[in-house]
C-alpha positions as YAML, in Angstrom:
chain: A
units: angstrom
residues:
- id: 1
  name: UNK
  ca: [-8.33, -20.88, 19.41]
- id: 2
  name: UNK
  ca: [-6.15, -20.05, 22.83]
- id: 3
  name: UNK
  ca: [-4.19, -22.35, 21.87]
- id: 4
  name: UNK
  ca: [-3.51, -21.33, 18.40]
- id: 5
  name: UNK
  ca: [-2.94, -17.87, 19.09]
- id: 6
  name: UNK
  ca: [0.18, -18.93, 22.09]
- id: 7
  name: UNK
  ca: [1.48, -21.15, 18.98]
- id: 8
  name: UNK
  ca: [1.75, -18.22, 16.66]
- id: 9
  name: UNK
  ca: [3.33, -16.12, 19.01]
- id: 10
  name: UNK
  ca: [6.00, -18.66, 19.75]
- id: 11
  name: UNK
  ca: [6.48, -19.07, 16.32]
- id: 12
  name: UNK
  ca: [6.68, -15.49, 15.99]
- id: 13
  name: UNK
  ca: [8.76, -14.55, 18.44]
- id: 14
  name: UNK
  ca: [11.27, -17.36, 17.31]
- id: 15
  name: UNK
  ca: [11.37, -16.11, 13.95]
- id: 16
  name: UNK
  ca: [12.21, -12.52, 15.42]
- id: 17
  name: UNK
  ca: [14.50, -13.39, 17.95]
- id: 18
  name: UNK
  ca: [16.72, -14.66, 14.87]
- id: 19
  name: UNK
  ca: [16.10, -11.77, 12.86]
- id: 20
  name: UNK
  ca: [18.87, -9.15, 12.24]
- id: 21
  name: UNK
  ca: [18.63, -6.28, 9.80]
- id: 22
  name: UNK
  ca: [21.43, -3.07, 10.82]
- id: 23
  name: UNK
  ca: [19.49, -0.12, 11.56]
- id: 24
  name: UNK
  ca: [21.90, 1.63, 9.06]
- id: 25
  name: UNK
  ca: [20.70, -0.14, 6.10]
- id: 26
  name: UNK
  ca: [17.26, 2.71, 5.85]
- id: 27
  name: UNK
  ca: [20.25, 5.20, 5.74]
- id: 28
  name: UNK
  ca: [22.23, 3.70, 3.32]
- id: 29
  name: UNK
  ca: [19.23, 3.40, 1.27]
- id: 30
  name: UNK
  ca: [18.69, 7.31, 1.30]
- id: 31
  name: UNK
  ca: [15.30, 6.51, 3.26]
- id: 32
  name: UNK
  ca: [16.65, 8.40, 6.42]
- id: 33
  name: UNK
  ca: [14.69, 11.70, 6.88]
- id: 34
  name: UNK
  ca: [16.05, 15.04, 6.85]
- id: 35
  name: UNK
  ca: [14.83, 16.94, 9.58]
- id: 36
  name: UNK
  ca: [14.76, 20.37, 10.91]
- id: 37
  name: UNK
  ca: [15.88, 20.97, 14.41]
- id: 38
  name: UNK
  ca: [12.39, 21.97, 15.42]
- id: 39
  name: UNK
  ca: [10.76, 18.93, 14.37]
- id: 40
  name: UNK
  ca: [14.09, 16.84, 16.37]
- id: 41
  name: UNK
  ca: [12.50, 18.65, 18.95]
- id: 42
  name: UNK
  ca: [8.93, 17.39, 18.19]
- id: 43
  name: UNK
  ca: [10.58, 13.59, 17.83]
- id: 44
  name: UNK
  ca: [11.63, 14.09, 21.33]
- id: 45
  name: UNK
  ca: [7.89, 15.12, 22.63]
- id: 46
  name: UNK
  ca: [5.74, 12.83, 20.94]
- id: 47
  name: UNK
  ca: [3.06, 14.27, 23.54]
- id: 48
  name: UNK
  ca: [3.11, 17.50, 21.64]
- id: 49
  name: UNK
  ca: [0.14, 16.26, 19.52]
- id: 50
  name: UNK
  ca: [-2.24, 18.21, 17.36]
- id: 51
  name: UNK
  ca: [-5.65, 18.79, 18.39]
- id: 52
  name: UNK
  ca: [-8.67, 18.43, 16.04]
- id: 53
  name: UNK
  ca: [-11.94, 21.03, 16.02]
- id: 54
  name: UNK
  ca: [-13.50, 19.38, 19.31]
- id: 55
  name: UNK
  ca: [-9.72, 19.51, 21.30]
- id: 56
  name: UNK
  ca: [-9.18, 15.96, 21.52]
- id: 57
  name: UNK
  ca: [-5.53, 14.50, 20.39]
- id: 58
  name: UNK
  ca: [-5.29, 13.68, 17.05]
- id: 59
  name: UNK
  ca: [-1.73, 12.15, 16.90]
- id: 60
  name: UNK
  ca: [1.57, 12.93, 15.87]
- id: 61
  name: UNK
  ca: [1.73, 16.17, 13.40]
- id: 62
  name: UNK
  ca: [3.13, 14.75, 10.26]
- id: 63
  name: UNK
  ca: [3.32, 18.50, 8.99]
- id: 64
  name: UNK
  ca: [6.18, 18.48, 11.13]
- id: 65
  name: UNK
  ca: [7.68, 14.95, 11.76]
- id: 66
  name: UNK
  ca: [8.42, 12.29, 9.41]
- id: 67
  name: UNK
  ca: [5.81, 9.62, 9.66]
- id: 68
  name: UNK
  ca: [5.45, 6.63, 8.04]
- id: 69
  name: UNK
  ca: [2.15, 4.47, 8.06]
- id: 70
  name: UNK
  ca: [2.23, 0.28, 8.30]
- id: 71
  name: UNK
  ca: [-0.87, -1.17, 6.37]
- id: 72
  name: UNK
  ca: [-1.53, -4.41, 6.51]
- id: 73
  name: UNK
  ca: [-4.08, -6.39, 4.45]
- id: 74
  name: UNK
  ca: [-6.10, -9.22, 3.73]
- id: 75
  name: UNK
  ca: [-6.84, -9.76, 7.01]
- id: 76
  name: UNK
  ca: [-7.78, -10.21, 9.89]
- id: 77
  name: UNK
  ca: [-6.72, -14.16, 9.84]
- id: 78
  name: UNK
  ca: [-5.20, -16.25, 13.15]
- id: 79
  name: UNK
  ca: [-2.02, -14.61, 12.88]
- id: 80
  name: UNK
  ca: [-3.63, -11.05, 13.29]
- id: 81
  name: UNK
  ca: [-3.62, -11.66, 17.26]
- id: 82
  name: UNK
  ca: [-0.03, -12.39, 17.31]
- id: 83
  name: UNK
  ca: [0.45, -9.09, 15.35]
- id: 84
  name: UNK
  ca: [-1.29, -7.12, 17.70]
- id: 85
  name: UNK
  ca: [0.55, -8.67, 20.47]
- id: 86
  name: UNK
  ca: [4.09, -6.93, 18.95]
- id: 87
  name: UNK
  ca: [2.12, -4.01, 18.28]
- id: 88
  name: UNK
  ca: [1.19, -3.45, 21.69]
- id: 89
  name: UNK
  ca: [4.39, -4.18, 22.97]
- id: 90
  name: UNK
  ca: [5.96, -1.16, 20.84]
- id: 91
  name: UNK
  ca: [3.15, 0.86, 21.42]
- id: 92
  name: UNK
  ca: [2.36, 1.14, 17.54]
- id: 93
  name: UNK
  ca: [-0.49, 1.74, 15.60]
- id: 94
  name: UNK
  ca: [-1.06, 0.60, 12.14]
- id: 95
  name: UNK
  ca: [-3.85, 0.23, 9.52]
- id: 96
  name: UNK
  ca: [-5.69, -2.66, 8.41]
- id: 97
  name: UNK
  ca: [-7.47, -2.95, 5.56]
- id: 98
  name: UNK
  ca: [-9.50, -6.12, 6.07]
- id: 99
  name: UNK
  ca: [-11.67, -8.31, 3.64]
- id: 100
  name: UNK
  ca: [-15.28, -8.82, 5.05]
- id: 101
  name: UNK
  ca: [-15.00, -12.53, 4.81]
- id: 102
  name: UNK
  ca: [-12.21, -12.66, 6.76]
- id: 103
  name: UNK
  ca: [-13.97, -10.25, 9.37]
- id: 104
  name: UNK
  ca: [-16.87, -13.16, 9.77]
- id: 105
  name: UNK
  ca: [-14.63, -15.87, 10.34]
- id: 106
  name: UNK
  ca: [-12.46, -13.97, 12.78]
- id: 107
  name: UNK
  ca: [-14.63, -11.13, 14.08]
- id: 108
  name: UNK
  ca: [-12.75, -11.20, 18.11]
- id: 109
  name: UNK
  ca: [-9.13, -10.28, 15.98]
- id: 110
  name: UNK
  ca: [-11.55, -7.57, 14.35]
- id: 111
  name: UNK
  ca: [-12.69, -5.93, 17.73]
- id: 112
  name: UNK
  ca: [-9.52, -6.40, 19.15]
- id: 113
  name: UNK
  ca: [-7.81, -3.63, 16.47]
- id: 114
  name: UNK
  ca: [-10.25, -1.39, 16.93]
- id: 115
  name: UNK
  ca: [-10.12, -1.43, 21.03]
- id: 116
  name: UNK
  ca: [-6.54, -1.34, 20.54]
- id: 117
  name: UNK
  ca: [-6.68, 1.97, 18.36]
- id: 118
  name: UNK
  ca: [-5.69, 0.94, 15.27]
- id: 119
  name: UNK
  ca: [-7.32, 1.95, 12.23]
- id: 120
  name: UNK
  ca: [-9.37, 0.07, 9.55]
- id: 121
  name: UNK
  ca: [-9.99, -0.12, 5.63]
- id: 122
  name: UNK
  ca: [-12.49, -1.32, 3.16]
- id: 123
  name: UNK
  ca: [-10.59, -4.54, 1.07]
- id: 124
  name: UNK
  ca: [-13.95, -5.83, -0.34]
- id: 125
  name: UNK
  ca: [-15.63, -8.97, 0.44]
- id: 126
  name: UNK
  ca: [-14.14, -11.74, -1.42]
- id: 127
  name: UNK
  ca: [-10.69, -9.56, -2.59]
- id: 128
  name: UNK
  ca: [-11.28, -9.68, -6.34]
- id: 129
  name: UNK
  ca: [-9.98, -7.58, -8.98]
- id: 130
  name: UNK
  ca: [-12.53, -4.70, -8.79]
- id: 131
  name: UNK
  ca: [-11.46, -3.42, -12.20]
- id: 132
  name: UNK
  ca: [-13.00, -6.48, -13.87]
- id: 133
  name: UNK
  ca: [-16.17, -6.56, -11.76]
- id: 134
  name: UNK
  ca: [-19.75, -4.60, -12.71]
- id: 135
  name: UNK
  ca: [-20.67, -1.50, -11.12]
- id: 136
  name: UNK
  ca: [-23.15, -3.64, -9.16]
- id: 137
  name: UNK
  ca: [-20.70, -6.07, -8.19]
- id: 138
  name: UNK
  ca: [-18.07, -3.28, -7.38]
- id: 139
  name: UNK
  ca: [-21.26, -2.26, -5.04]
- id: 140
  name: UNK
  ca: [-21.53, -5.52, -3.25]
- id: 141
  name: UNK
  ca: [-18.23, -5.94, -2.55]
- id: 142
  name: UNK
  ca: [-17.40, -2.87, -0.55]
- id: 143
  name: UNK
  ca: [-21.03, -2.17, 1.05]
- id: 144
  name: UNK
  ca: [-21.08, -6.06, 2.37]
- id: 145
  name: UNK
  ca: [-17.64, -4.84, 4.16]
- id: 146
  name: UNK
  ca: [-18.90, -2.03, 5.63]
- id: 147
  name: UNK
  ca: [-21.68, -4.02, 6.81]
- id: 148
  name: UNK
  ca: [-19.41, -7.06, 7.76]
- id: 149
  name: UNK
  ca: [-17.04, -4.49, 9.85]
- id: 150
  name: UNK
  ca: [-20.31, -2.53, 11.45]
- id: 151
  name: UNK
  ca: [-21.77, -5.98, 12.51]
- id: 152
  name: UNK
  ca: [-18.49, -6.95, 14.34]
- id: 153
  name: UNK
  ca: [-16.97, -3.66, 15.82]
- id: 154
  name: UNK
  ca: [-19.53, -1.31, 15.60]
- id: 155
  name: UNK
  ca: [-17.59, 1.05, 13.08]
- id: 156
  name: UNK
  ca: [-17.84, 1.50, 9.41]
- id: 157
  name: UNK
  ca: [-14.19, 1.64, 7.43]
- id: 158
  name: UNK
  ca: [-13.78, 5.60, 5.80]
- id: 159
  name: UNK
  ca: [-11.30, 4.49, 3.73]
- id: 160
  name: UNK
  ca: [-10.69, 1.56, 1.16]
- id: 161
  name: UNK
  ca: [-8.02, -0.15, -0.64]
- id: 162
  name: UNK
  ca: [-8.76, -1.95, -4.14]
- id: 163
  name: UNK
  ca: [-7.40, -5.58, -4.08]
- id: 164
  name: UNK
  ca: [-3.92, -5.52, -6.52]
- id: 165
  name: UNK
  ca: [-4.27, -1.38, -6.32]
- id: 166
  name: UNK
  ca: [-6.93, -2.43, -9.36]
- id: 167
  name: UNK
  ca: [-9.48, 0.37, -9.53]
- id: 168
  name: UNK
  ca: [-11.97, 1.98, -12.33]
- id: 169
  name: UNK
  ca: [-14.84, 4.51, -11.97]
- id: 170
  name: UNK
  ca: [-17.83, 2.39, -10.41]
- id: 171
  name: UNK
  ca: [-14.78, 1.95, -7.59]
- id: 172
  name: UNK
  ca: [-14.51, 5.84, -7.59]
- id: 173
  name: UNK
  ca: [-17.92, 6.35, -7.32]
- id: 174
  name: UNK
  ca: [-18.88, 4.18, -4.14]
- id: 175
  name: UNK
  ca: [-18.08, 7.51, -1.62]
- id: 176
  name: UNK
  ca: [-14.61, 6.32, -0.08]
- id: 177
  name: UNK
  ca: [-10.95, 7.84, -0.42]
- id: 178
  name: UNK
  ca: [-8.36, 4.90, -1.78]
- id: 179
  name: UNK
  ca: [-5.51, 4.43, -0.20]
- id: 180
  name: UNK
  ca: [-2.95, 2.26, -2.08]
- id: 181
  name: UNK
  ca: [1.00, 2.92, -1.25]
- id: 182
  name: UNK
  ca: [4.09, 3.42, -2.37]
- id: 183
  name: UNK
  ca: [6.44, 0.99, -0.40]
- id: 184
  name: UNK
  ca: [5.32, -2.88, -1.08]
- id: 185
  name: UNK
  ca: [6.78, -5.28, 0.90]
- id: 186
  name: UNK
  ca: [6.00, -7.89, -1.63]
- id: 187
  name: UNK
  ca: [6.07, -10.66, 1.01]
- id: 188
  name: UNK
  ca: [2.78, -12.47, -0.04]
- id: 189
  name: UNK
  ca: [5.63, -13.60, -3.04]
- id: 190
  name: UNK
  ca: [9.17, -14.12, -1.01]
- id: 191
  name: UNK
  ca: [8.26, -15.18, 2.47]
- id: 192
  name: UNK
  ca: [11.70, -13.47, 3.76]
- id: 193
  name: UNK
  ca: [11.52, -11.57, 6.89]
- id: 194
  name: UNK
  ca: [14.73, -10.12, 5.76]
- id: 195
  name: UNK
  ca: [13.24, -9.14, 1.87]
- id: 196
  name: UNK
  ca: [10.59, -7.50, 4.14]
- id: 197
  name: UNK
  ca: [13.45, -5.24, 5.82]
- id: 198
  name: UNK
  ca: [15.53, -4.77, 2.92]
- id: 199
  name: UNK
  ca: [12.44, -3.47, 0.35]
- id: 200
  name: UNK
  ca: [11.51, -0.83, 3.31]
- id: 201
  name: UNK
  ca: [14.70, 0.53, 3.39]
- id: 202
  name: UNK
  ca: [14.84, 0.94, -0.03]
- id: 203
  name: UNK
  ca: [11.48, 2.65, -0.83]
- id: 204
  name: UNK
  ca: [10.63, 4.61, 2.88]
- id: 205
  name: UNK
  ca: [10.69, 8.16, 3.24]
- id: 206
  name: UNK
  ca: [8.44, 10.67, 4.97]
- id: 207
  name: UNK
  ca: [5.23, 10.27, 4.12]
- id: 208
  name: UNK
  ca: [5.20, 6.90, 2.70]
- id: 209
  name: UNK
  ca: [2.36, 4.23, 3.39]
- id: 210
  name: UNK
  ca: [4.47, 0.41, 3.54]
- id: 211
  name: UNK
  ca: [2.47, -2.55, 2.55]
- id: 212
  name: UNK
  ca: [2.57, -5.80, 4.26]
- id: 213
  name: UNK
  ca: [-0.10, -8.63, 5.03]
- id: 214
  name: UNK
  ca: [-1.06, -9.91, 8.51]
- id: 215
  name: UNK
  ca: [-1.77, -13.01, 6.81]
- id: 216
  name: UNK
  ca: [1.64, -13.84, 6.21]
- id: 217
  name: UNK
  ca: [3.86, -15.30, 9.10]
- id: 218
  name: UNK
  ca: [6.99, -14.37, 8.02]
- id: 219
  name: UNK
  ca: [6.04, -10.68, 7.62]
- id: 220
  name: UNK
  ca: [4.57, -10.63, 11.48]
- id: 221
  name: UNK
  ca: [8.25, -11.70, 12.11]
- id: 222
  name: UNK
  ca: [10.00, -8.80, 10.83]
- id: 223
  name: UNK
  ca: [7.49, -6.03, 12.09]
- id: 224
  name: UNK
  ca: [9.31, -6.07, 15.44]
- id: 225
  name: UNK
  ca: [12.69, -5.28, 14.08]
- id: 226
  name: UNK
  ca: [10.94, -2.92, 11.14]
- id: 227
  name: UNK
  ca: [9.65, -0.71, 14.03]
- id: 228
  name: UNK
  ca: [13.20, -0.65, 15.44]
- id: 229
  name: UNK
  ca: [14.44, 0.32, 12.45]
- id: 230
  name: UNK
  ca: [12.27, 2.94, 11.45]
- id: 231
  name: UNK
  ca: [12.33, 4.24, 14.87]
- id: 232
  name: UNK
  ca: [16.17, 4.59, 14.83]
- id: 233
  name: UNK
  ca: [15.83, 6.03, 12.19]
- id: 234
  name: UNK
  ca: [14.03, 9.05, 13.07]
- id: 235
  name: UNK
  ca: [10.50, 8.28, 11.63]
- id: 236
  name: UNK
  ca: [7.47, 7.78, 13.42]
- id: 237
  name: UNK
  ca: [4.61, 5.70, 13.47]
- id: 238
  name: UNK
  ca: [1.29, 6.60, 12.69]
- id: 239
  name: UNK
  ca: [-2.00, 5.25, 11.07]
- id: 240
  name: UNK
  ca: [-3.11, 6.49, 7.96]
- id: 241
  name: UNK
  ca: [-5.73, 8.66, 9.16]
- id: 242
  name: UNK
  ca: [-3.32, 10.42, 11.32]
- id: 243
  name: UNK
  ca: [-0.69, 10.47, 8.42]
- id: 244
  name: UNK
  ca: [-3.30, 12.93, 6.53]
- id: 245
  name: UNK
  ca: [-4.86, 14.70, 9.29]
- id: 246
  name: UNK
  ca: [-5.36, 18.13, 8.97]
- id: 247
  name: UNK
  ca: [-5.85, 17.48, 5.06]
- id: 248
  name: UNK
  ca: [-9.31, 16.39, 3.21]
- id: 249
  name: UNK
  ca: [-9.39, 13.22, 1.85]
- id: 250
  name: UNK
  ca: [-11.60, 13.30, -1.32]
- id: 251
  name: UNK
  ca: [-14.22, 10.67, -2.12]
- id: 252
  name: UNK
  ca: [-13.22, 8.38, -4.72]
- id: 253
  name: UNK
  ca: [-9.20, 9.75, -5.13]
- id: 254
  name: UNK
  ca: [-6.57, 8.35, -5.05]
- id: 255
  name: UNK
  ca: [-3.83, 8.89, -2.14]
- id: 256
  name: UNK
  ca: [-0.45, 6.16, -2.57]
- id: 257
  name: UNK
  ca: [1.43, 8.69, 0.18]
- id: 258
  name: UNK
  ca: [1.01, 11.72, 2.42]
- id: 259
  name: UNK
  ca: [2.78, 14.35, -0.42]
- id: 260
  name: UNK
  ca: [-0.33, 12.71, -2.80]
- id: 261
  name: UNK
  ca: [-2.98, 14.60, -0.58]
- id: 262
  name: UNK
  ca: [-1.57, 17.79, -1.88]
- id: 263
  name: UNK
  ca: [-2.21, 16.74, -5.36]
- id: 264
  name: UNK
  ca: [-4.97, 14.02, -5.13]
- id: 265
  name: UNK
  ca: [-5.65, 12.06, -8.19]
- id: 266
  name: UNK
  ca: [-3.44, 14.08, -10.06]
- id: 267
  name: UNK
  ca: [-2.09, 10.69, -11.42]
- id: 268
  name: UNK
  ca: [-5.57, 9.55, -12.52]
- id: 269
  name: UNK
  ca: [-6.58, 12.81, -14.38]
- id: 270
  name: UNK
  ca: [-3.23, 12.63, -16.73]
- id: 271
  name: UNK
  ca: [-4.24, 8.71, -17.65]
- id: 272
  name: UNK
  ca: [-7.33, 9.77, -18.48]
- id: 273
  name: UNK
  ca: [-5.99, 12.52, -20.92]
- id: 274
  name: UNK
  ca: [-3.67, 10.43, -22.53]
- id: 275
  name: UNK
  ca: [-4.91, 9.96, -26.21]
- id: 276
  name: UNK
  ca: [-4.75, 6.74, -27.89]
- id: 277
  name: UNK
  ca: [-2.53, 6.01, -30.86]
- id: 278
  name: UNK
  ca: [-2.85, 5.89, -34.36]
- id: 279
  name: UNK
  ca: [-1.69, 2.29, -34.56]
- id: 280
  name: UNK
  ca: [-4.72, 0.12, -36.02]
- id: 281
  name: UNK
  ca: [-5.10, -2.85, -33.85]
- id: 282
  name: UNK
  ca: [-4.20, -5.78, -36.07]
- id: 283
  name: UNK
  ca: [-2.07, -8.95, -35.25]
- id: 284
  name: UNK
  ca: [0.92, -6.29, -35.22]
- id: 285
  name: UNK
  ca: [-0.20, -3.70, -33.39]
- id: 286
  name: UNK
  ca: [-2.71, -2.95, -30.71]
- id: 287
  name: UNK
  ca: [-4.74, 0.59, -30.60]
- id: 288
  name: UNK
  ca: [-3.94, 2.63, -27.21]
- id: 289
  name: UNK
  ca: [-1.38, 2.82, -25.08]
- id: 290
  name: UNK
  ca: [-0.09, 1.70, -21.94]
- id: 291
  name: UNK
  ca: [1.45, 4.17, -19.26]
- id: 292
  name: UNK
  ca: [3.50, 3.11, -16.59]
- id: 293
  name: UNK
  ca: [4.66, 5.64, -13.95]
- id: 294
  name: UNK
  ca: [7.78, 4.99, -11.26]
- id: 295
  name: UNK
  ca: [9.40, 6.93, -8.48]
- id: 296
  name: UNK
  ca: [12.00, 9.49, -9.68]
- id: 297
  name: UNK
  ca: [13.87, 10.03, -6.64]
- id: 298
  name: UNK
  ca: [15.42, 12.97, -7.81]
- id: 299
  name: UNK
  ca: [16.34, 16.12, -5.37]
- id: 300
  name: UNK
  ca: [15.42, 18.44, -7.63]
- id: 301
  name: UNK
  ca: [12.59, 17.15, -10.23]
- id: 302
  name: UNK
  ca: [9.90, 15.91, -10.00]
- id: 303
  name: UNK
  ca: [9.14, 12.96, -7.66]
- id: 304
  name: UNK
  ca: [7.34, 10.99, -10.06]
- id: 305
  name: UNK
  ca: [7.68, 10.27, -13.81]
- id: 306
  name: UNK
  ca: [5.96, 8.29, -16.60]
- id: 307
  name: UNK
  ca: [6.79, 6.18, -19.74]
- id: 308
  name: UNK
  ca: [4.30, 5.88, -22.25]
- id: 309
  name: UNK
  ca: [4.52, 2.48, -24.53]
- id: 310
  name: UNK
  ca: [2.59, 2.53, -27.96]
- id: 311
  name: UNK
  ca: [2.29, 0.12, -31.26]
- id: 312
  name: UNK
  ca: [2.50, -2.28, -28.73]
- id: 313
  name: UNK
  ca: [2.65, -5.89, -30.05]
- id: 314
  name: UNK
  ca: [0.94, -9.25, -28.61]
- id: 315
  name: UNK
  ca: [3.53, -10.91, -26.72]
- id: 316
  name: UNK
  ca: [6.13, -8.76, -27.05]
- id: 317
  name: UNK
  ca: [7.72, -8.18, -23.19]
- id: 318
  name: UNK
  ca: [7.99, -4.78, -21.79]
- id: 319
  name: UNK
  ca: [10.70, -4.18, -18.65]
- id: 320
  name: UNK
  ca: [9.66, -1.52, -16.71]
- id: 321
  name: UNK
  ca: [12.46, -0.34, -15.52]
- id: 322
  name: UNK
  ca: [12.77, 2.91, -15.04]
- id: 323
  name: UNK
  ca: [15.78, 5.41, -16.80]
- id: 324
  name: UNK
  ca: [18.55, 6.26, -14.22]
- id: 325
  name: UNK
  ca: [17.23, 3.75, -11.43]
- id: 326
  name: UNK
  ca: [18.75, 3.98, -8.05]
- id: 327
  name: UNK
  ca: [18.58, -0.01, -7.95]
- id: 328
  name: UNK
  ca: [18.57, -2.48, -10.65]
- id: 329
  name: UNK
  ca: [15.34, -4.45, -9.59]
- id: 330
  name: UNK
  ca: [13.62, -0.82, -8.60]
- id: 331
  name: UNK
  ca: [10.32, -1.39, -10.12]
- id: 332
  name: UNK
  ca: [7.33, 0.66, -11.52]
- id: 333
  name: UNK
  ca: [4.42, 1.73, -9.27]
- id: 334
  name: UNK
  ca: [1.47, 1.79, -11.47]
- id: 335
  name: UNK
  ca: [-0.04, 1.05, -15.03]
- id: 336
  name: UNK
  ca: [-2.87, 2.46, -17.22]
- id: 337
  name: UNK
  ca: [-3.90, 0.34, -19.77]
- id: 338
  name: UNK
  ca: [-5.87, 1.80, -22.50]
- id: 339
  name: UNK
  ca: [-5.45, -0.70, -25.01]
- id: 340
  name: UNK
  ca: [-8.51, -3.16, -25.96]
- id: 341
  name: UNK
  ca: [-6.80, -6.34, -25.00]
- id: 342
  name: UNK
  ca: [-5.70, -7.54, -21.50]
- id: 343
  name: UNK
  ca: [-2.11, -6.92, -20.40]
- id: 344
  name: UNK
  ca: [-0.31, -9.54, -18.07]
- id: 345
  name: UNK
  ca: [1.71, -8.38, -15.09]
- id: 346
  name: UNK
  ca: [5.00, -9.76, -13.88]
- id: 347
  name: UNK
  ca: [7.07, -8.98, -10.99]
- id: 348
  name: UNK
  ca: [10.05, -10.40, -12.90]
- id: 349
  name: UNK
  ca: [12.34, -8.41, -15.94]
- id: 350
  name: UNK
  ca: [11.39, -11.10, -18.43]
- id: 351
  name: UNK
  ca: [7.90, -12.00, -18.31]
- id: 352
  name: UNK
  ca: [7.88, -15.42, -16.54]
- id: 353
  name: UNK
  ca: [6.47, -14.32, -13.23]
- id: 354
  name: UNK
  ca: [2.84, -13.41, -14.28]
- id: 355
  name: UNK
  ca: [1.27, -11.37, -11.03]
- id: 356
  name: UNK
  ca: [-2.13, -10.04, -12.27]
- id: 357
  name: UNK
  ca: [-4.27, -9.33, -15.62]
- id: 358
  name: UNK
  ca: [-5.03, -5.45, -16.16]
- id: 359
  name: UNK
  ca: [-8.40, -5.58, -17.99]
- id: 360
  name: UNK
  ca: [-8.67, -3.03, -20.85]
- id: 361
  name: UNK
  ca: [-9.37, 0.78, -19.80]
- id: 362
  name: UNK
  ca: [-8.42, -0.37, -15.58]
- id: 363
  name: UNK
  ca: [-5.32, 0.68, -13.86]
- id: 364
  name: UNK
  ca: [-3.23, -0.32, -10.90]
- id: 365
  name: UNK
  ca: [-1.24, 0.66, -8.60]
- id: 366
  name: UNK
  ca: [1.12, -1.79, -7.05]
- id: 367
  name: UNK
  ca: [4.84, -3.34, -8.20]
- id: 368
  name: UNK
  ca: [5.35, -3.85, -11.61]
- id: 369
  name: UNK
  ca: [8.65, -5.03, -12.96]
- id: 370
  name: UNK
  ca: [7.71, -5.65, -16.76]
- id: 371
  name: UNK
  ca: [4.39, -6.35, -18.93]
- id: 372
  name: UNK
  ca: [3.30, -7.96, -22.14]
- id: 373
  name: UNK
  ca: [-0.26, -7.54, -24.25]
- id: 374
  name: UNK
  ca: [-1.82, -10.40, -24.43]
...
């Protein structure tokens, strides 16, 4: 195992050493923050933590600084120790929301990010879509974790993240906040340290919670440079935890950035609302609707916005593009599908990428670049 870990970390480092990405390119992307001077000041003094009720430090105050969370999933896996090797080396935390499976087979990588001080999710047992699973099964999956991560570590998760952002009510119901995100690194699908670099500049701001996997080698190459970037940039590094302390974290909402804990679920309870059509659901038409919801990125609206698609046909492909999009591959965040029939996802403009299946009456959260009933 030795061994293994020293050959990751060579390959790692190799990958990283070749790695360039300008520091410029989060502010040419409008993802630089805009601070006061009294939270410059607060950058400068990252000593000058909060306290929580019992007076011990509670991290950076996010009220006040613009922090940005790293979440990595699917984990822990070989690569995790090579991970926490460049982690300690920046002194930077992160959160990892691991699958209970994976926490058997590699329970030292486990213990490891929890004496290191980094945080840990819920990401079920065996990482299915939850949205298609029984209430029982739903069950299962997240109480084995919790048992998986207590057995290891000693510490039960108080937070989870659906696989593929795919949630429905037995989900809700199980007693833990979600946390999905709002920046996705997509690099399970590109394997490009420099996509990795290039999506976070696009999507970061204060407040945001970045996706990656600690599964994936190429992604553990571009964290070093990531955390240089986002460092000369101004932000700061927290865990999720810290990136809400101070607010409550409801059971069973949904939080996809720090801004979201002002308004939790507030996403959920307008899908719900949303009536279904009039269409009858014939070989034309299918009954219900499908909402999809993208980042406005607008200074003055709103900083979210939805598209609602009805008489939808079977087949027929649906680009999610959003109007007036800052980039021409910026995607959609989330779908609600209310419709009877499953819907295909594809992280392509045409269709021919197929990502997941939304079940009928499920949603997710998660990069969505067009759709199509099936």
């Amino acid at each position: 195992m030795r061994a293994n870990v020293r050959l990751w970390s060579a390959v790692v480092g190799v990958c990283a050493a070749g790695l360039v990405w300008p520091i410029t390119a989060l502010a040419e992307h409008g993802g630089a923050p805009t601070r006061s001077a009294s939270a410059q000041v607060a950058a400068a003094h990252p000593a000058r933590a909060r306290l929580s009720a019992d007076g011990s430090p509670s991290g950076p105050d996010c009220s006040r600084l613009a922090c940005v969370a790293l979440t990595f999933d699917d984990g822990p896996s070989e690569a995790t120790s090579a991970l926490l090797d460049h982690l300690d080396a920046a002194h930077a935390k992160a959160t990892f929301f691991v699958v209970g499976q994976q926490v058997q087979a590699f329970p030292e990588q486990l213990r490891r990010e929890v004496a290191d001080g980094q945080a840990i999710g819920n990401h079920t047992f065996t990482h299915p879509v939850l949205a298609s699973l029984t209430a029982d099964q739903v069950h299962d999956e997240l109480a084995d974790t919790q048992d998986a991560v207590f057995k290891a570590a000693g510490v039960r998760p108080t937070l989870m993240r659906p696989p593929y952002g795919s949630y429905s009510a037995a989900v809700r119901s199980f007693g833990l906040p979600l946390v999905v995100w709002d920046v996705d690194s997509m690099d399970w699908s590109h394997h490009d340290p420099a996509m990795v670099l290039r999506r976070a500049a696009a999507g970061i701001r204060p407040g945001s919670i970045i996706l990656m996997h600690d599964t994936q080698p190429e992604t553990l190459a571009a964290v070093p440079q990531l955390i240089r970037n986002l460092r000369a940039s101004g932000y700061t590094l927290v865990t999720v935890p810290q990136l809400f302390a101070g607010t409550r974290l409801d059971p069973g909402s949904v939080y996809r950035d720090r801004d979201s804990a002002a308004r939790p679920d507030a996403d959920s309870r307008n899908w719900h609302a949303t009536p279904p059509t009039a269409d009858q659901d014939t070989a034309d038409a299918a009954a219900g609707t499908v909402l999809w919801r993208y980042a406005t990125h607008s200074p003055t609206g709103p900083s979210e916005a939805g598209t609602l698609e009805h008489g939808l046909h079977s087949g027929q492909c649906h680009d999610t593009l959003p109007p007036h999009a800052t980039s021409p591959d910026e995607a959609a965040f989330a779908i609600r599908n209310t419709t009877g029939h499953d819907v295909a996802m594809y992280d392509t403009p045409d269709c021919t990428h197929r990502t997941a299946t939304l079940t009928p009456g499920s949603e997710q959260t998660g990069t969505l670049r067009s759709f199509k009933l099936l």
